[in-house]
N, CA, C and O atoms as a Maestro MAE file, in Angstrom:
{
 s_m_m2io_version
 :::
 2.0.0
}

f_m_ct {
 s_m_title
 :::
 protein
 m_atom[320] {
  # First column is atom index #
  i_m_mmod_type
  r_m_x_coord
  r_m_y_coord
  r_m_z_coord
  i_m_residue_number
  s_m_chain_name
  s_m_pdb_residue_name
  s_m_pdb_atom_name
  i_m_atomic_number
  :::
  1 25 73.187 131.795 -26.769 1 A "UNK " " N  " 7
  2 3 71.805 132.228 -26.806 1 A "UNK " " CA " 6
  3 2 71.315 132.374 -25.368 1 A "UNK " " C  " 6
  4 15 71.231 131.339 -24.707 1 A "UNK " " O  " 8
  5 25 70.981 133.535 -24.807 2 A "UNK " " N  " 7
  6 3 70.173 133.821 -23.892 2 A "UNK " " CA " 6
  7 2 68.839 134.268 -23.807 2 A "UNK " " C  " 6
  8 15 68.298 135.364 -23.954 2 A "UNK " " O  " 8
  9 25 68.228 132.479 -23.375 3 A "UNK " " N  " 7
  10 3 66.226 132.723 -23.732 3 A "UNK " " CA " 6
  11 2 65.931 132.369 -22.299 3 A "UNK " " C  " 6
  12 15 66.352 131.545 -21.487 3 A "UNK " " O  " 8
  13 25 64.773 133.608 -22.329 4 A "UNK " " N  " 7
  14 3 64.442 133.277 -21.423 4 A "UNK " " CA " 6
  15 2 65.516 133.730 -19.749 4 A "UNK " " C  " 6
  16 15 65.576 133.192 -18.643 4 A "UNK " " O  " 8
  17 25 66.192 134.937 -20.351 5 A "UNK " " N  " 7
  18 3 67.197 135.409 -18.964 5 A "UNK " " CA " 6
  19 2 66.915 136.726 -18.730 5 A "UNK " " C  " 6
  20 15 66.992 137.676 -19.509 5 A "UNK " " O  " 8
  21 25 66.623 136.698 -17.727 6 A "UNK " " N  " 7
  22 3 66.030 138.250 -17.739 6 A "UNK " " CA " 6
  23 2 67.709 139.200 -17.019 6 A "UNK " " C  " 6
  24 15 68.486 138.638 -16.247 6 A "UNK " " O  " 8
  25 25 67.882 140.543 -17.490 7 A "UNK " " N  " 7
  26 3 69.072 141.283 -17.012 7 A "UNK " " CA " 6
  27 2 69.891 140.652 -15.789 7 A "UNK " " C  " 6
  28 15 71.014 140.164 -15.658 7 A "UNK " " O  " 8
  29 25 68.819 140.891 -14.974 8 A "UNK " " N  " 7
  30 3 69.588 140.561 -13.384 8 A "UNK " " CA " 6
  31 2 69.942 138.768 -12.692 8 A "UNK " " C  " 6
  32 15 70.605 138.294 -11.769 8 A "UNK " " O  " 8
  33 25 68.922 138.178 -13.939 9 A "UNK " " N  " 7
  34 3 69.982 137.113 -13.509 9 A "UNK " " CA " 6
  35 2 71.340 136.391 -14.657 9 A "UNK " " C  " 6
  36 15 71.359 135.185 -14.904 9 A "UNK " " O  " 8
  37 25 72.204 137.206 -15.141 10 A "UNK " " N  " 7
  38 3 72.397 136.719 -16.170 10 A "UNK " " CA " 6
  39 2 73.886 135.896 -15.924 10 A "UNK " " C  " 6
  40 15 74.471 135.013 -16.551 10 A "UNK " " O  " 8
  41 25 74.260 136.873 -14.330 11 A "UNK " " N  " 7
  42 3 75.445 135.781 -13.937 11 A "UNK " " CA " 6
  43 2 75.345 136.202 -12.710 11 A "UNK " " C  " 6
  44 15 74.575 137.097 -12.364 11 A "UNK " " O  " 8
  45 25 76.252 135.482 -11.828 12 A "UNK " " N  " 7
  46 3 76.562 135.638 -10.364 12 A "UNK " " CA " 6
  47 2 77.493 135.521 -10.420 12 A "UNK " " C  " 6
  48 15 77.944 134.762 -11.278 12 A "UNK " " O  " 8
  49 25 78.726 136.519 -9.132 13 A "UNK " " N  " 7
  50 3 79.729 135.926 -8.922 13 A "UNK " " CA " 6
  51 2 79.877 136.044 -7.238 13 A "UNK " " C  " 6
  52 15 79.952 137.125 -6.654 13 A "UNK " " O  " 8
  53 25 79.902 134.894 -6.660 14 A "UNK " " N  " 7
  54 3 79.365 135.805 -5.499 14 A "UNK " " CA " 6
  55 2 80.997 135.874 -4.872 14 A "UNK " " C  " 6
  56 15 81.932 135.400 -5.518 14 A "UNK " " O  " 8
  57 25 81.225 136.667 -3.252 15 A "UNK " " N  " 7
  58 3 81.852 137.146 -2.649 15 A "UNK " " CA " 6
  59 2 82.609 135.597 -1.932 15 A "UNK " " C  " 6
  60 15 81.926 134.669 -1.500 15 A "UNK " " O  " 8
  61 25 84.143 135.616 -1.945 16 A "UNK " " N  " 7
  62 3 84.849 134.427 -1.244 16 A "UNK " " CA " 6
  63 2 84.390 134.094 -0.199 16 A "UNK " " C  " 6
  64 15 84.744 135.036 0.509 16 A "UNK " " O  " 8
  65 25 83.726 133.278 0.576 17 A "UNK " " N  " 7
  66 3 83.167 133.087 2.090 17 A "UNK " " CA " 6
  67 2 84.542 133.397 2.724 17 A "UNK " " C  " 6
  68 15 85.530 133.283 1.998 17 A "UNK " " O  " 8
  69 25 84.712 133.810 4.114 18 A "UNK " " N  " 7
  70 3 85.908 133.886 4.845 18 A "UNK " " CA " 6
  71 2 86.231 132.736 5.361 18 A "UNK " " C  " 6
  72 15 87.415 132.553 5.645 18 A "UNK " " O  " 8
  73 25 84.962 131.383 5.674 19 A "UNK " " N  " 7
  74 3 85.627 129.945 6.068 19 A "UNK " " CA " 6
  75 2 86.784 129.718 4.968 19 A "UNK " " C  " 6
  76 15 87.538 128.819 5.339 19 A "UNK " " O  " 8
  77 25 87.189 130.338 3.568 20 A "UNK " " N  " 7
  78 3 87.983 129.597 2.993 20 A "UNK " " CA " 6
  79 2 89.449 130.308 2.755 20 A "UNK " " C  " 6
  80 15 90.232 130.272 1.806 20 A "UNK " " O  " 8
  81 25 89.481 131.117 4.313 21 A "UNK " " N  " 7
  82 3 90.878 131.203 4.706 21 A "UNK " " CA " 6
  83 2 91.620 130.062 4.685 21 A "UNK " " C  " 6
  84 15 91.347 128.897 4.973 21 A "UNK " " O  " 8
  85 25 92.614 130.602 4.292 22 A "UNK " " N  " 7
  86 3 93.815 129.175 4.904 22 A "UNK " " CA " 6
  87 2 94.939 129.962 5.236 22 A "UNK " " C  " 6
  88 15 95.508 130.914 4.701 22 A "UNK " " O  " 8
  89 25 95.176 129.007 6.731 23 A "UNK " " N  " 7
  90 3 96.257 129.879 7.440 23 A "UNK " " CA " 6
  91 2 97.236 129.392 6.949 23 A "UNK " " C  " 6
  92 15 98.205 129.832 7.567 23 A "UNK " " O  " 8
  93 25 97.687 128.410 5.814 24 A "UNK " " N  " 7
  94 3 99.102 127.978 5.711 24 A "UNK " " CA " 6
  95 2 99.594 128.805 4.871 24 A "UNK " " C  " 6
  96 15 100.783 129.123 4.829 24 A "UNK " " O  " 8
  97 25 98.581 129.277 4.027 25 A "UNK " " N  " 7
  98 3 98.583 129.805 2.488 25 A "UNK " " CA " 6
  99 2 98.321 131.478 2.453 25 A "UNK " " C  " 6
  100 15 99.066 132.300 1.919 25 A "UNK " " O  " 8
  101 25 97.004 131.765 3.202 26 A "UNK " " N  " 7
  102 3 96.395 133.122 2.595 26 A "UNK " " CA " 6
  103 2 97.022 133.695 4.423 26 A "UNK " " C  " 6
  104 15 97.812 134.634 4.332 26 A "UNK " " O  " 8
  105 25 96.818 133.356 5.506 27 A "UNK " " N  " 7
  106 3 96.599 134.085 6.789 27 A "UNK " " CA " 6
  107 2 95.030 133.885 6.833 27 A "UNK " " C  " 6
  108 15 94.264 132.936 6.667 27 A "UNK " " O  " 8
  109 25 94.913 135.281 7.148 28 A "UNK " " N  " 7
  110 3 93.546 135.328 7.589 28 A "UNK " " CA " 6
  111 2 92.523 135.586 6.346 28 A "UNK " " C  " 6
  112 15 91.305 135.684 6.496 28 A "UNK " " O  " 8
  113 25 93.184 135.679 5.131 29 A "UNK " " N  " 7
  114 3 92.698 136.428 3.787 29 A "UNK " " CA " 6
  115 2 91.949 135.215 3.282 29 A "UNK " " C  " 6
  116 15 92.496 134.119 3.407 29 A "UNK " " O  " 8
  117 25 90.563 135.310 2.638 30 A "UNK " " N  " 7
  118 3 90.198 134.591 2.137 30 A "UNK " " CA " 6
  119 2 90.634 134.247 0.636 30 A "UNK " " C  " 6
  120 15 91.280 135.167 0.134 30 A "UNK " " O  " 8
  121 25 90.416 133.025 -0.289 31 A "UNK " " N  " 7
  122 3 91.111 133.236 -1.685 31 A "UNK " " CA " 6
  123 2 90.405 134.299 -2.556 31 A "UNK " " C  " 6
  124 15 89.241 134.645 -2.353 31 A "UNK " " O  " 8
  125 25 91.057 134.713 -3.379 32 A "UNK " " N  " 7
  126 3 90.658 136.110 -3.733 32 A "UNK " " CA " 6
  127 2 90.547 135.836 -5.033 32 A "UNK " " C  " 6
  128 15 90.659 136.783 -5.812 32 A "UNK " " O  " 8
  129 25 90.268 134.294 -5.639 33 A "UNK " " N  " 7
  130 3 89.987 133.886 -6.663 33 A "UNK " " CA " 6
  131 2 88.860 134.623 -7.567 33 A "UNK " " C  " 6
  132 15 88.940 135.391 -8.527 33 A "UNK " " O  " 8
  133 25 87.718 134.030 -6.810 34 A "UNK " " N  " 7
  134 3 86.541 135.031 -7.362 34 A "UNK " " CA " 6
  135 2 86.792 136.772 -7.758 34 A "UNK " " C  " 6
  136 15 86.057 137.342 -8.564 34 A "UNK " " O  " 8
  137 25 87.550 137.234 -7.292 35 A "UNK " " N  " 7
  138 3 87.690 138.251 -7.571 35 A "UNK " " CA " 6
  139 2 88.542 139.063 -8.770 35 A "UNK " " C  " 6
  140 15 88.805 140.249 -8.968 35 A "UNK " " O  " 8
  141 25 88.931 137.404 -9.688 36 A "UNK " " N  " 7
  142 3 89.690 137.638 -10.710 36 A "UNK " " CA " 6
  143 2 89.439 137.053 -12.022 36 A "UNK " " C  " 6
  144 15 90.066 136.746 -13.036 36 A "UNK " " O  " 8
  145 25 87.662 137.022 -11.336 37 A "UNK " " N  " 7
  146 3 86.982 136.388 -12.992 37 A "UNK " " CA " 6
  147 2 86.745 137.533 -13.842 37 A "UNK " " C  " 6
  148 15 86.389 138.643 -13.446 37 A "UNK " " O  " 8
  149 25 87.070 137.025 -15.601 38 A "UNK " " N  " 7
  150 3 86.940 137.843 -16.419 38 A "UNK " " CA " 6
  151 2 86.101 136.383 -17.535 38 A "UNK " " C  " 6
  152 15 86.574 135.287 -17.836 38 A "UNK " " O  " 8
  153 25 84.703 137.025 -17.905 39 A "UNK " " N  " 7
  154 3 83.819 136.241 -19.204 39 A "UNK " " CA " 6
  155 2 83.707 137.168 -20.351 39 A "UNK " " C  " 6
  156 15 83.257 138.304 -20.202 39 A "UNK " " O  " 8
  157 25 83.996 136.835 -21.180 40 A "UNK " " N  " 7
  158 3 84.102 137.104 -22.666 40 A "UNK " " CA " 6
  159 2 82.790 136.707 -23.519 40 A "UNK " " C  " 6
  160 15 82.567 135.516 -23.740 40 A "UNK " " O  " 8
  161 25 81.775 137.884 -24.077 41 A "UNK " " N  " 7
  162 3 80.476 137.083 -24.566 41 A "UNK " " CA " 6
  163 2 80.430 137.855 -25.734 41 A "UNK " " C  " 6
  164 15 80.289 139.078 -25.750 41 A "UNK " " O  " 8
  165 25 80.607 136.782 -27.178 42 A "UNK " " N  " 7
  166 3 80.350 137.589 -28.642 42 A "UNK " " CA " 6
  167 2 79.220 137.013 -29.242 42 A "UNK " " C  " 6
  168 15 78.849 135.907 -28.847 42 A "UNK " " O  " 8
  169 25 78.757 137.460 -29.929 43 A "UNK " " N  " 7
  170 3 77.678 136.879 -30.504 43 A "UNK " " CA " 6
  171 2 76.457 136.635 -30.051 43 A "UNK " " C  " 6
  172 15 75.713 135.866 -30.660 43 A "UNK " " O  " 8
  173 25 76.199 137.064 -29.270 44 A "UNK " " N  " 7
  174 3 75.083 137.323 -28.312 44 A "UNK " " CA " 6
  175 2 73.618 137.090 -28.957 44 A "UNK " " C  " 6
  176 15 73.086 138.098 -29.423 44 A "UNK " " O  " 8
  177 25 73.060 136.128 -29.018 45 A "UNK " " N  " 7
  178 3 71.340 136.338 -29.294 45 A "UNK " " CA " 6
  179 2 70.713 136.129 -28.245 45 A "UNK " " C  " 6
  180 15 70.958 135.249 -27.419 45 A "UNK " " O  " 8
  181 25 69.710 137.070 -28.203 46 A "UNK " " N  " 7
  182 3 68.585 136.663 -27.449 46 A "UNK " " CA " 6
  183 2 66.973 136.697 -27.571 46 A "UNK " " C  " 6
  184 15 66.425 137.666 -28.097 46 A "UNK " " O  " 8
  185 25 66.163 135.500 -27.019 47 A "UNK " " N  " 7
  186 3 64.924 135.150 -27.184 47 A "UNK " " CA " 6
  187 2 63.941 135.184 -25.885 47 A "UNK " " C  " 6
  188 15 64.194 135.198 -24.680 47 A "UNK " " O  " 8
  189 25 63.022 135.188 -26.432 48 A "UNK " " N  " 7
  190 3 62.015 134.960 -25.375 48 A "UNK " " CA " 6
  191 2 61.062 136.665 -24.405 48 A "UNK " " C  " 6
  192 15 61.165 137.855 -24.702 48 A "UNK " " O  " 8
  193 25 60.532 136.232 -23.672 49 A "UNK " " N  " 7
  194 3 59.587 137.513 -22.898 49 A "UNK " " CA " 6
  195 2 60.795 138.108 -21.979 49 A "UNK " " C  " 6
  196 15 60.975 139.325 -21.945 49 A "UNK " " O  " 8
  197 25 61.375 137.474 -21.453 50 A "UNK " " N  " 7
  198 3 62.990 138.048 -20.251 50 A "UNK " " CA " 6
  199 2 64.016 137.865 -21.684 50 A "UNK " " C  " 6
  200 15 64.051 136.991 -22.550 50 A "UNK " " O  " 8
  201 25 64.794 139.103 -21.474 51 A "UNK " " N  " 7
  202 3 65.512 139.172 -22.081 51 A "UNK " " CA " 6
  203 2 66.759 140.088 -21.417 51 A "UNK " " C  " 6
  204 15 66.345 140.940 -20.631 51 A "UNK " " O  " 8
  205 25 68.036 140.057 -21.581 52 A "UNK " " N  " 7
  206 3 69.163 140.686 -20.522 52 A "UNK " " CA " 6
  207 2 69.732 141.873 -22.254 52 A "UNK " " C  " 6
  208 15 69.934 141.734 -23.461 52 A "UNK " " O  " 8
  209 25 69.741 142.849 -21.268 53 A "UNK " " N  " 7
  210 3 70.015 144.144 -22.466 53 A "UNK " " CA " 6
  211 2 71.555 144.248 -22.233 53 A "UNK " " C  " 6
  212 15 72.029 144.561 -21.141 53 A "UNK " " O  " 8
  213 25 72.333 143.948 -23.388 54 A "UNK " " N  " 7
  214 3 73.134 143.614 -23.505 54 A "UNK " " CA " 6
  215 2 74.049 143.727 -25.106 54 A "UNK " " C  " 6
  216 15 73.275 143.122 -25.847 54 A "UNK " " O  " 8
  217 25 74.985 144.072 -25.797 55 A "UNK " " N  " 7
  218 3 75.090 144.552 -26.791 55 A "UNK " " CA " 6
  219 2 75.346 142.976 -27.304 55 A "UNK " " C  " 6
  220 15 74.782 141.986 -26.837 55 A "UNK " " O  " 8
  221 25 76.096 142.986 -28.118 56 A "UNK " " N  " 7
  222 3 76.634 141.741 -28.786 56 A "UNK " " CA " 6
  223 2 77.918 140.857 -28.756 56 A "UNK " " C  " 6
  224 15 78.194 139.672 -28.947 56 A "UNK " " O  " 8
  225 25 78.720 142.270 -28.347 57 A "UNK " " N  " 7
  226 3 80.048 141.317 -27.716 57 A "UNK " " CA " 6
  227 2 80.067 142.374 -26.061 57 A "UNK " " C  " 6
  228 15 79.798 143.545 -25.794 57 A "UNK " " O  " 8
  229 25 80.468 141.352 -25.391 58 A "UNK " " N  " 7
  230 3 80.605 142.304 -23.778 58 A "UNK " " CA " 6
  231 2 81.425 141.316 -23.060 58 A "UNK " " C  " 6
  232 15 81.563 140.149 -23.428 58 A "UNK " " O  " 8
  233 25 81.976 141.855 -21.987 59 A "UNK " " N  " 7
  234 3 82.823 141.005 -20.855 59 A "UNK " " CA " 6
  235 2 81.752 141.324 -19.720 59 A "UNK " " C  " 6
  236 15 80.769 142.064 -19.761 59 A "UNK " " O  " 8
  237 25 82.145 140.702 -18.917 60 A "UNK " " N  " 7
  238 3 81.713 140.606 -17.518 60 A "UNK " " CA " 6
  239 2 83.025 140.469 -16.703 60 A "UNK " " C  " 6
  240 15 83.853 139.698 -17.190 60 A "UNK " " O  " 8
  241 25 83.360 141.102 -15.518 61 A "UNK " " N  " 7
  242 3 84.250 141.057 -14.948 61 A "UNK " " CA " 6
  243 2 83.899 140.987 -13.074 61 A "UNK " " C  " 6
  244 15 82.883 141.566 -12.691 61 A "UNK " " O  " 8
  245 25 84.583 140.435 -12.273 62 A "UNK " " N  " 7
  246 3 83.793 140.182 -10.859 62 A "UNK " " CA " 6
  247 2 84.219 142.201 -10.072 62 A "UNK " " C  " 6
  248 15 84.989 143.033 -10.553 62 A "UNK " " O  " 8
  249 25 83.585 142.285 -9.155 63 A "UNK " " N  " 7
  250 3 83.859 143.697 -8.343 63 A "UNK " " CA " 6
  251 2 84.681 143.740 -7.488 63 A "UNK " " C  " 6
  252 15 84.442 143.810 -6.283 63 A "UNK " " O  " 8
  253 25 85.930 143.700 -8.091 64 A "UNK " " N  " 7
  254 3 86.950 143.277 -7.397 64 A "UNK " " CA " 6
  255 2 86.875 144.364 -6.141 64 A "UNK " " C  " 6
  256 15 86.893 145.367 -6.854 64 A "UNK " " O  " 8
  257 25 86.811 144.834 -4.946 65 A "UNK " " N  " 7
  258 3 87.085 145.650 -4.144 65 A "UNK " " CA " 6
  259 2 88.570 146.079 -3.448 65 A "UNK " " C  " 6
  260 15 88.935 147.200 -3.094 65 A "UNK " " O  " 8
  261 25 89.346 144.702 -3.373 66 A "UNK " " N  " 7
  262 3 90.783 145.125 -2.526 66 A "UNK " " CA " 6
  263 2 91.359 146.204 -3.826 66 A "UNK " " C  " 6
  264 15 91.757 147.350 -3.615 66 A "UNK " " O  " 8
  265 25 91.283 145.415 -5.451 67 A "UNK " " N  " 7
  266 3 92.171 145.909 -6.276 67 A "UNK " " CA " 6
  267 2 91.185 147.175 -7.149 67 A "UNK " " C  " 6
  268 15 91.503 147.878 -8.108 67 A "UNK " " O  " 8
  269 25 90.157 147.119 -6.524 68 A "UNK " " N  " 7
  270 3 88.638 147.958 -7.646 68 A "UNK " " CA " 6
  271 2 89.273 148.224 -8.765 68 A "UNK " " C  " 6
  272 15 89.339 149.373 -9.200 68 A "UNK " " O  " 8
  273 25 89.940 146.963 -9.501 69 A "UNK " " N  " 7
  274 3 89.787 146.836 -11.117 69 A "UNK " " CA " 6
  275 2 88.523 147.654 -11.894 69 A "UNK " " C  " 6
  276 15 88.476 148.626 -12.647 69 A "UNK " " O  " 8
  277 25 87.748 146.941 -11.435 70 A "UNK " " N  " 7
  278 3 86.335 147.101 -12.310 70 A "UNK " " CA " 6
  279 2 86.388 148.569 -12.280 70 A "UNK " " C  " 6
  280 15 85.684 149.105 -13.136 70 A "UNK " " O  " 8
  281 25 87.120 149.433 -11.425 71 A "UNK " " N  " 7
  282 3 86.841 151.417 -10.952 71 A "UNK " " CA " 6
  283 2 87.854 151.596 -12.434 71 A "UNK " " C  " 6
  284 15 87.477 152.224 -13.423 71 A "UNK " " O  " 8
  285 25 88.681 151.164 -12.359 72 A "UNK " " N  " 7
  286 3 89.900 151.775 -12.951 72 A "UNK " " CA " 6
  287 2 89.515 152.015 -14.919 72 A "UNK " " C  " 6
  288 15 89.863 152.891 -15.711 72 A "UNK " " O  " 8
  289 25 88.619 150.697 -15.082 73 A "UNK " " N  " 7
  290 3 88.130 149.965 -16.453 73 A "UNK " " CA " 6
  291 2 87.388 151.613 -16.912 73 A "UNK " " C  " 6
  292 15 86.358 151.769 -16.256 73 A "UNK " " O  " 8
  293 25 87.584 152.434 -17.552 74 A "UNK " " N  " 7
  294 3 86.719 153.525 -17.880 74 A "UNK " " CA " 6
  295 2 85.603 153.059 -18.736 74 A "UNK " " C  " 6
  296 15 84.755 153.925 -18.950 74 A "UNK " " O  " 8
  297 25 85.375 151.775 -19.337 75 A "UNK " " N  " 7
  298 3 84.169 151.687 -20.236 75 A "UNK " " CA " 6
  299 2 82.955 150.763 -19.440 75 A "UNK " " C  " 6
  300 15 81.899 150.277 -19.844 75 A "UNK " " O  " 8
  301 25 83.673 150.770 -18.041 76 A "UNK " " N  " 7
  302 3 82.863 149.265 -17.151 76 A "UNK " " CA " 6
  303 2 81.997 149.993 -16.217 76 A "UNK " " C  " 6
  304 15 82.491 150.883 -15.524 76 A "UNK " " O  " 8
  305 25 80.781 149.706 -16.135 77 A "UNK " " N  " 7
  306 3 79.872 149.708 -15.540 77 A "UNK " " CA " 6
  307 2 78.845 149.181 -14.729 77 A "UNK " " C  " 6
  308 15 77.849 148.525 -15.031 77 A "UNK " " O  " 8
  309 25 79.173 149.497 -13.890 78 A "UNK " " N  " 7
  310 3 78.877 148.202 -12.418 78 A "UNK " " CA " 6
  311 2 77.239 147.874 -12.656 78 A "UNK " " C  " 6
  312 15 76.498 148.854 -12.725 78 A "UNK " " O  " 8
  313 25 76.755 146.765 -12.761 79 A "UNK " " N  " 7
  314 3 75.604 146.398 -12.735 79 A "UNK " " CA " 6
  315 2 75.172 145.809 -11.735 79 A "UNK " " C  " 6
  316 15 75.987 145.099 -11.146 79 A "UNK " " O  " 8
  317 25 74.142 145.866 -11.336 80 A "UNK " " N  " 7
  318 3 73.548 144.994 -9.861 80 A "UNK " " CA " 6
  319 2 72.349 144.038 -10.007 80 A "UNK " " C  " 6
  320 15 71.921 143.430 -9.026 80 A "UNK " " O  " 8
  :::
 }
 m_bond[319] {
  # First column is bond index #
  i_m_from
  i_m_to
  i_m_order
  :::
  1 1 2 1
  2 2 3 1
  3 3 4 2
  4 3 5 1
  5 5 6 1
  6 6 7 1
  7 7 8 2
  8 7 9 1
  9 9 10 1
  10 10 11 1
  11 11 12 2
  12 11 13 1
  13 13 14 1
  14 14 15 1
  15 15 16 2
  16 15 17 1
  17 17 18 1
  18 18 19 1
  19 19 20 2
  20 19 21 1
  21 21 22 1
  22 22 23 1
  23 23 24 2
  24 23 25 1
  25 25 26 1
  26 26 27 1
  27 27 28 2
  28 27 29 1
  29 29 30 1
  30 30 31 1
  31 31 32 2
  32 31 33 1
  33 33 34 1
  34 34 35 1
  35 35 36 2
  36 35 37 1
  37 37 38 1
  38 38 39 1
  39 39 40 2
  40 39 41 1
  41 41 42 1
  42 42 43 1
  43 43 44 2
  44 43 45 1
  45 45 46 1
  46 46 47 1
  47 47 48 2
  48 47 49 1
  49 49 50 1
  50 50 51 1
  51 51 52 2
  52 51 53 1
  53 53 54 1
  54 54 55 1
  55 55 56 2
  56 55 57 1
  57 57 58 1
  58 58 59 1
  59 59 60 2
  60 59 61 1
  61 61 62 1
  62 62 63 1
  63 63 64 2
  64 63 65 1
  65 65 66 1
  66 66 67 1
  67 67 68 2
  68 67 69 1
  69 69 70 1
  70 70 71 1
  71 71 72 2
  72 71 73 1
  73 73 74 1
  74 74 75 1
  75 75 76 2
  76 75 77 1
  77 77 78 1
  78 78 79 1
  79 79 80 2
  80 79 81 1
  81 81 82 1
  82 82 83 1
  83 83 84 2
  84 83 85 1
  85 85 86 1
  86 86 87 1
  87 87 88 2
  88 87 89 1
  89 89 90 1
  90 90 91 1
  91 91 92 2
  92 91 93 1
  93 93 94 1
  94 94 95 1
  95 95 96 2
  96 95 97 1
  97 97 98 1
  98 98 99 1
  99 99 100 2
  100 99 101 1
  101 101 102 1
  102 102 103 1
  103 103 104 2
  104 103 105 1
  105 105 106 1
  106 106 107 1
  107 107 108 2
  108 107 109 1
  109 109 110 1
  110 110 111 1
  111 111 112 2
  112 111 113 1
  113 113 114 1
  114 114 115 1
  115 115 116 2
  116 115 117 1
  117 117 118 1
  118 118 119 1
  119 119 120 2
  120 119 121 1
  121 121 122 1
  122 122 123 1
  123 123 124 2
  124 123 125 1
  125 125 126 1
  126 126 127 1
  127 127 128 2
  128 127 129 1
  129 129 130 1
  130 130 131 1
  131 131 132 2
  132 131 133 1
  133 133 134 1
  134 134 135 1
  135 135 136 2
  136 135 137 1
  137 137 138 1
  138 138 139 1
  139 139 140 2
  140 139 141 1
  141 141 142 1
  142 142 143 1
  143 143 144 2
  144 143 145 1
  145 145 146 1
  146 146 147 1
  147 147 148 2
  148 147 149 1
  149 149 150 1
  150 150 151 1
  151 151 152 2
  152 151 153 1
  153 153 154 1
  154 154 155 1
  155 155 156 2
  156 155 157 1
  157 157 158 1
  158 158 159 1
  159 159 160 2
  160 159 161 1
  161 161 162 1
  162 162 163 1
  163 163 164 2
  164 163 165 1
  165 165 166 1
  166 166 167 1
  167 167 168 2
  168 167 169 1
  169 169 170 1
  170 170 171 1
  171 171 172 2
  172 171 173 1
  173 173 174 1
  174 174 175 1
  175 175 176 2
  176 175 177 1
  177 177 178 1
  178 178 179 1
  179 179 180 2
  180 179 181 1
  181 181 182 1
  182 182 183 1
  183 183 184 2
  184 183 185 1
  185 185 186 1
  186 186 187 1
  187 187 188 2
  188 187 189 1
  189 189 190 1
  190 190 191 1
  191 191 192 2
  192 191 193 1
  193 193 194 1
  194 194 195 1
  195 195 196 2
  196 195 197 1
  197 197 198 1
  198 198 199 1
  199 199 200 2
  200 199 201 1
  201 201 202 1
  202 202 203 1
  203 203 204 2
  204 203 205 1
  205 205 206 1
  206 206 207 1
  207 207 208 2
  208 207 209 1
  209 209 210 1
  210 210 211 1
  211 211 212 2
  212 211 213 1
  213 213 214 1
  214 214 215 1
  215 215 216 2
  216 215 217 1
  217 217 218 1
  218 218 219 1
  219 219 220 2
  220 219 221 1
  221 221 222 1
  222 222 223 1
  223 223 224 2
  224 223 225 1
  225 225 226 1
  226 226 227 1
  227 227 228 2
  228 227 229 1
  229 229 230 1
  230 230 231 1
  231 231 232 2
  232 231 233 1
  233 233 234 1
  234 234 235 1
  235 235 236 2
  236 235 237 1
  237 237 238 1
  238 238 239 1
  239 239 240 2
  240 239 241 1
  241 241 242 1
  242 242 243 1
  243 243 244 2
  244 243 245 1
  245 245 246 1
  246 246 247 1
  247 247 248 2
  248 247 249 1
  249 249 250 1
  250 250 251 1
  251 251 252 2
  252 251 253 1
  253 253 254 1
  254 254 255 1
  255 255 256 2
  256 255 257 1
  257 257 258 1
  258 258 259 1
  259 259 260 2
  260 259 261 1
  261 261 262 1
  262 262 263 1
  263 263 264 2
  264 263 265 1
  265 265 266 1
  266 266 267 1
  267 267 268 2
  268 267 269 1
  269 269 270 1
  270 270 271 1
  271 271 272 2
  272 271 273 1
  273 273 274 1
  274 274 275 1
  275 275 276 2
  276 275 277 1
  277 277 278 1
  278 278 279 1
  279 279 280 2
  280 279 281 1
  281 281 282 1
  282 282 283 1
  283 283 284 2
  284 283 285 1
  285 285 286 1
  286 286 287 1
  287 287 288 2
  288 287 289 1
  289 289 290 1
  290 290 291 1
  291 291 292 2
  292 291 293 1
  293 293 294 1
  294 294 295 1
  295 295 296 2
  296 295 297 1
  297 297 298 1
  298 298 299 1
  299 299 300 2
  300 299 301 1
  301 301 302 1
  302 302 303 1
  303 303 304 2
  304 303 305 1
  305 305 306 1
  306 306 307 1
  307 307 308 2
  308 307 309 1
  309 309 310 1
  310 310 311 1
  311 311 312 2
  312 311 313 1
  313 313 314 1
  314 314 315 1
  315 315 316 2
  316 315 317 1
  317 317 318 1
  318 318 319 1
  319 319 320 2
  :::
 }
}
């Protein structure tokens, strides 16, 4: 149930900071974790005066840029 969420805040994913290079592991690359979230949402109700327009089942996926997954997805549509 989403009460009380208005569209734009309905998730965040934000961008890897670059402090969380690791030179043993990545080099200079930050982890590129965030960039490989996928949320799954069925059943969807929503209440209240804010409300996020949204169908009933939907994914959310992060903007991946190195791999622009999200470009390739033909039914995905970048939201801001």
């Amino acid at each position: 149930m989403f009460e009380e969420v208005s569209h734009s805040a309905l998730t965040y994913i934000q961008d890897p900071p670059q402090k969380w290079a690791n030179l043993q592991d990545c080099v200079e690359f930050t982890c590129t974790g965030m960039y490989n979230i996928v949320m799954y949402f069925s059943g969807i109700q929503t209440a209240g005066s804010f409300r996020p327009n949204v169908p009933a089942i939907f994914n959310i996926i992060s903007n991946n840029k190195e791999s622009v997954s999200a470009q390739v997805i033909s039914t995905c549509n970048l939201q801001n």
